[in-house]
TORKOL-4160 file (C-alpha; in steps of 0.2 Angstrom, whole numbers, padded with zeros to 4 digits, m for minus):
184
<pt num="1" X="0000" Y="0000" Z="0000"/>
<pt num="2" X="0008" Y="0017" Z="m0006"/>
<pt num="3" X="0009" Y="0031" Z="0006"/>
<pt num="4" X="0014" Y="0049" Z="0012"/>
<pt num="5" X="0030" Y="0055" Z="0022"/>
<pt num="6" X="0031" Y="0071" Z="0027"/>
<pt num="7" X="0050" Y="0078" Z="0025"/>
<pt num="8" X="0057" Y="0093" Z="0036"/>
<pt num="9" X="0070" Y="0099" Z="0026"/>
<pt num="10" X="0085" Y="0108" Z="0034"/>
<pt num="11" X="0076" Y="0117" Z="0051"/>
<pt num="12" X="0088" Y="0110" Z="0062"/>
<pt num="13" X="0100" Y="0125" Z="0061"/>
<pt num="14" X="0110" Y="0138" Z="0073"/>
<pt num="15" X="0105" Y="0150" Z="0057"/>
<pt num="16" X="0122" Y="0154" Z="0060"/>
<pt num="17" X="0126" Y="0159" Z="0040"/>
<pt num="18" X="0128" Y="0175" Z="0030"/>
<pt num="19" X="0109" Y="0176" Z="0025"/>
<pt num="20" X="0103" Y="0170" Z="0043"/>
<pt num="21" X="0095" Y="0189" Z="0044"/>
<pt num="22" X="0084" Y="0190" Z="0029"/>
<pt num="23" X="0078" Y="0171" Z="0032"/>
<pt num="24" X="0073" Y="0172" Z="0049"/>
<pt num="25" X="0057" Y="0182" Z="0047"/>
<pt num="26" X="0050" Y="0169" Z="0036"/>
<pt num="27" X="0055" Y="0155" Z="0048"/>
<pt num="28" X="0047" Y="0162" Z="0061"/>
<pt num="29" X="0031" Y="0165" Z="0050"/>
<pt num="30" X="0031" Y="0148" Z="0044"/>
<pt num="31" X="0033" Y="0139" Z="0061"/>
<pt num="32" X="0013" Y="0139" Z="0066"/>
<pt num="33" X="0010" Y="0131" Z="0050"/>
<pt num="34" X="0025" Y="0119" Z="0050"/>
<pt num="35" X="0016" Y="0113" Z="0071"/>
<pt num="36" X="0002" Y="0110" Z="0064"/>
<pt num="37" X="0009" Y="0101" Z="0050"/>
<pt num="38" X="0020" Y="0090" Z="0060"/>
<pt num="39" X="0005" Y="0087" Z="0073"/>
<pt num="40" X="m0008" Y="0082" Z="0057"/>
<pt num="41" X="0008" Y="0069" Z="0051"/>
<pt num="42" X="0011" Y="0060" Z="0068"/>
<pt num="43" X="m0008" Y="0061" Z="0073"/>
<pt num="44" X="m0012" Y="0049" Z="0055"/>
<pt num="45" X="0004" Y="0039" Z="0059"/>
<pt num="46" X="0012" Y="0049" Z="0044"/>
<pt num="47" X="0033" Y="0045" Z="0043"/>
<pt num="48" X="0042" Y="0059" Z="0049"/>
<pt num="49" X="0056" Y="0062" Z="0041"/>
<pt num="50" X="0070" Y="0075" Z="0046"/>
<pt num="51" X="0083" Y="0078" Z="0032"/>
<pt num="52" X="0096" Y="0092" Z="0038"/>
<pt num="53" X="0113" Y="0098" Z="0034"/>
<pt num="54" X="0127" Y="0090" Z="0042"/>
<pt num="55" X="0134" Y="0109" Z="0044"/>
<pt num="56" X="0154" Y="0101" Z="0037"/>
<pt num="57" X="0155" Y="0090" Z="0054"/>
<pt num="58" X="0156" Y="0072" Z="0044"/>
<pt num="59" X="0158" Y="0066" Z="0063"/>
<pt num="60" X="0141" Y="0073" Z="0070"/>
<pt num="61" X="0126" Y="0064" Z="0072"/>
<pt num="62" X="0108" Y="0066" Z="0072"/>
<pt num="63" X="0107" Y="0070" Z="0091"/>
<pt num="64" X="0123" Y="0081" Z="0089"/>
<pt num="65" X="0115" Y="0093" Z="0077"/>
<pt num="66" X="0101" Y="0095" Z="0087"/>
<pt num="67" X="0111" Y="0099" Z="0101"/>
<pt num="68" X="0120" Y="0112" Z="0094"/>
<pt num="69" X="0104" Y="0120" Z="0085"/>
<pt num="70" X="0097" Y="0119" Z="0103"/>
<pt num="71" X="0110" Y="0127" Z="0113"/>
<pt num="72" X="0113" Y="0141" Z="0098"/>
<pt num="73" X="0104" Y="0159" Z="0098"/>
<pt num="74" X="0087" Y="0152" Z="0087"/>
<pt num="75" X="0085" Y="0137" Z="0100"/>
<pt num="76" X="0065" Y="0144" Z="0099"/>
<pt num="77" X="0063" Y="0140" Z="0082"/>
<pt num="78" X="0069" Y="0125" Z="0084"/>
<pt num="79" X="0062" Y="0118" Z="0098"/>
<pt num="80" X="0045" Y="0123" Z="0091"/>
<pt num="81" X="0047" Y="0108" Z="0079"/>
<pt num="82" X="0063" Y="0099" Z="0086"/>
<pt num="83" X="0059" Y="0078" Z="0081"/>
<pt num="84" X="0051" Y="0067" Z="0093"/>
<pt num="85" X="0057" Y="0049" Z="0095"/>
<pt num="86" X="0045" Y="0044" Z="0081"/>
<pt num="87" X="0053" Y="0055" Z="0071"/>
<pt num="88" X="0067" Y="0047" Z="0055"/>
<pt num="89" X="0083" Y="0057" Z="0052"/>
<pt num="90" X="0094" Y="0059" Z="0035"/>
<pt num="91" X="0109" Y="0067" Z="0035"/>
<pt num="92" X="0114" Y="0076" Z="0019"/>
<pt num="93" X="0127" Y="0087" Z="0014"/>
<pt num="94" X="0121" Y="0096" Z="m0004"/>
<pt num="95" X="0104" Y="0106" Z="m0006"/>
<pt num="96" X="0094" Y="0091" Z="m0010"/>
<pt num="97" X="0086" Y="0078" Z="0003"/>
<pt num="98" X="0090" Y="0065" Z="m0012"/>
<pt num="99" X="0111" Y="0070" Z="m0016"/>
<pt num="100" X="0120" Y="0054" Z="m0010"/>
<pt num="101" X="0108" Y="0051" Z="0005"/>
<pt num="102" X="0100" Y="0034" Z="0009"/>
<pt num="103" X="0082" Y="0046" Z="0009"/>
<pt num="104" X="0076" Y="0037" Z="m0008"/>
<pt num="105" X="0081" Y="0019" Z="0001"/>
<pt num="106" X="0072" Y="0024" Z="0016"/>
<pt num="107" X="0056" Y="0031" Z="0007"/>
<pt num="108" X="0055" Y="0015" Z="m0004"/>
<pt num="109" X="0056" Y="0003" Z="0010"/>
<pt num="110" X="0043" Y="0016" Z="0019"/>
<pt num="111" X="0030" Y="0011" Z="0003"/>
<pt num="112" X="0029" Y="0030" Z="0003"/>
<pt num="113" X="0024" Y="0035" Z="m0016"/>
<pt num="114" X="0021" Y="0054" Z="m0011"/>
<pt num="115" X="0031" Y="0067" Z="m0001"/>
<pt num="116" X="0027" Y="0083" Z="0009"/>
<pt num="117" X="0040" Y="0093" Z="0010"/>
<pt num="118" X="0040" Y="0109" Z="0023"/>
<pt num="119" X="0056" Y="0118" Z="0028"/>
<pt num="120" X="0071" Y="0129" Z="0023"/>
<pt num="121" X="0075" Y="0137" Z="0010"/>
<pt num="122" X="0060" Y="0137" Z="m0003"/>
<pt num="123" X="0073" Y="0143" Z="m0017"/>
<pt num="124" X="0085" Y="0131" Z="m0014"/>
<pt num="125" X="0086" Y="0115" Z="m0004"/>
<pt num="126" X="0065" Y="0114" Z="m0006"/>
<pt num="127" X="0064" Y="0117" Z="m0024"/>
<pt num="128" X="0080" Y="0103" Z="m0030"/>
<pt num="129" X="0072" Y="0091" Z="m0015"/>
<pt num="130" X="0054" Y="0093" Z="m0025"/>
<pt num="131" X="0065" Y="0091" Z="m0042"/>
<pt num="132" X="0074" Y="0077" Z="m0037"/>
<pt num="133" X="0055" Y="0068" Z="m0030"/>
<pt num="134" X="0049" Y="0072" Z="m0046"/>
<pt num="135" X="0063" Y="0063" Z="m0056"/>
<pt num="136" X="0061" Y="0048" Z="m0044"/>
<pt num="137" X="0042" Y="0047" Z="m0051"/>
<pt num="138" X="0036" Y="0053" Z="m0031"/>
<pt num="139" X="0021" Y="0065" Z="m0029"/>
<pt num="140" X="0025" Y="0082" Z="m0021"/>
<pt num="141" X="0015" Y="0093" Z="m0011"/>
<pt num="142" X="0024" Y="0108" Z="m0005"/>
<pt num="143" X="0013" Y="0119" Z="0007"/>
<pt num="144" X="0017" Y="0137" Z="0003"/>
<pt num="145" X="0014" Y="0144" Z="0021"/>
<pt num="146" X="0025" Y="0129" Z="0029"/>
<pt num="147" X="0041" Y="0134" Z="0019"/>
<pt num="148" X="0053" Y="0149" Z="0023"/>
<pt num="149" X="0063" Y="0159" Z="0009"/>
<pt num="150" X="0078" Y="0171" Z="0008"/>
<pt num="151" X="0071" Y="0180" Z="m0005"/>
<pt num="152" X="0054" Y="0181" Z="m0008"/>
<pt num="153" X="0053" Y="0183" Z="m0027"/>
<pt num="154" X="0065" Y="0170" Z="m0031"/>
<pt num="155" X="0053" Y="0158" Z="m0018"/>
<pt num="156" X="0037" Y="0163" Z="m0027"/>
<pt num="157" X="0047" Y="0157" Z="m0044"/>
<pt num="158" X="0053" Y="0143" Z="m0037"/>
<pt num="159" X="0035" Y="0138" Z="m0033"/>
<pt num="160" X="0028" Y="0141" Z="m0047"/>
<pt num="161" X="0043" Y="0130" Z="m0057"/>
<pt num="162" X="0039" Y="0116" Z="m0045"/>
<pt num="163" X="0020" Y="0116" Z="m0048"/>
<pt num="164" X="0021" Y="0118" Z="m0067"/>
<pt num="165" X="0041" Y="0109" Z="m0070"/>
<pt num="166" X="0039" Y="0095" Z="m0059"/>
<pt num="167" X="0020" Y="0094" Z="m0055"/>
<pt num="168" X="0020" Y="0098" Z="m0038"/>
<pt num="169" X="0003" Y="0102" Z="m0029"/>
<pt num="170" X="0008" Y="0116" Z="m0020"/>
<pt num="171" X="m0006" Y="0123" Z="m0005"/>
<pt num="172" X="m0007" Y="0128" Z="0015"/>
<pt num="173" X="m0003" Y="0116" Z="0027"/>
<pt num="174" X="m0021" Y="0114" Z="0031"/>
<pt num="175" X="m0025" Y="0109" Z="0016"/>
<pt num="176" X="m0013" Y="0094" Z="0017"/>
<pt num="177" X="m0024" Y="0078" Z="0020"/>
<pt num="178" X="m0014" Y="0063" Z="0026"/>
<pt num="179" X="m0027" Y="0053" Z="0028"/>
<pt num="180" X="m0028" Y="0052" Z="0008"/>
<pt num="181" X="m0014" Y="0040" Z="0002"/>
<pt num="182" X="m0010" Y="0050" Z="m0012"/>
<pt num="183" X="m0011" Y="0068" Z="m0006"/>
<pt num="184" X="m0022" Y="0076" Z="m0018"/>
């Protein structure tokens, strides 16, 4: 039986980067819609999915990056949607959750034939994560109010290219419906 995996791209972060300043207004407008997001996905026993940058330390783990997102500046907008022991973790190192991760493995053996993807940064790591769904044959829904940008044009584009390009439904976060195995 196919089914939906929602995929938190990249909020695990000490926003500790040269365009922290413009992104952190949108984080912090997305996160009400990423809760309730994350709260629809566990309540319909939807797989949770974490895929976050490794930040250069090839040593660190899950737990570690979470610690150091936690202990950093931002530890509020990470708390508010920090994983829960439910929760799956990919580690990557490139913009997309797909680039020479083990997500695809993970996702086929999850029977998961359609992703969710909320997080950071619409324009870049969302948009090559959707394009590299897309070319793996998996649905996408990207819900526009549960994903932060740096750049508000370039983000409107980009979700426009994923709905048109790579077929992606793109909506709200409420109008994401687990319970419907393809998401549409």
């Amino acid at each position: 039986m196919a089914r939906t995996a929602l995929i938190v791209i990249d909020m695990i972060n000490t926003y500790d980067h040269d365009d922290a300043d413009l992104l952190l207004p949108s984080v912090r407008a997305c996160l009400p819609a990423m809760r309730r997001l994350l709260a629809h996905a566990r309540r319909c026993d939807v797989p949770v999915i974490y895929v976050n940058d490794n930040f250069g330390q090839w040593r660190s783990h899950h737990g570690e990056i979470l610690e150091t997102a936690l202990r950093g500046p931002h530890a509020d907008l990470v708390r508010a949607i920090a994983p829960d022991e439910t929760s799956l973790f990919v580690v990557k190192a490139r913009h997309s959750a797909f680039y020479e991760t083990p997500l695809s493995y993970l996702l086929s053996q999850e029977s998961v034939d359609h992703v969710v993807l909320c997080g950071q940064v619409t324009e870049q790591c969302v948009l090559y994560s959707a394009l590299d769904a897309h070319i793996r044959h998996l649905n996408v829904t990207v819900p526009r109010d549960a994903v932060a940008h740096i750049h508000q044009d370039l983000a409107e584009a980009a979700l426009r290219m994923m709905e048109r390009n790579m077929a992606a439904r793109v909506t709200t976060a409420d109008d994401v419906h687990f319970s419907d195995t393809t998401g549409r």
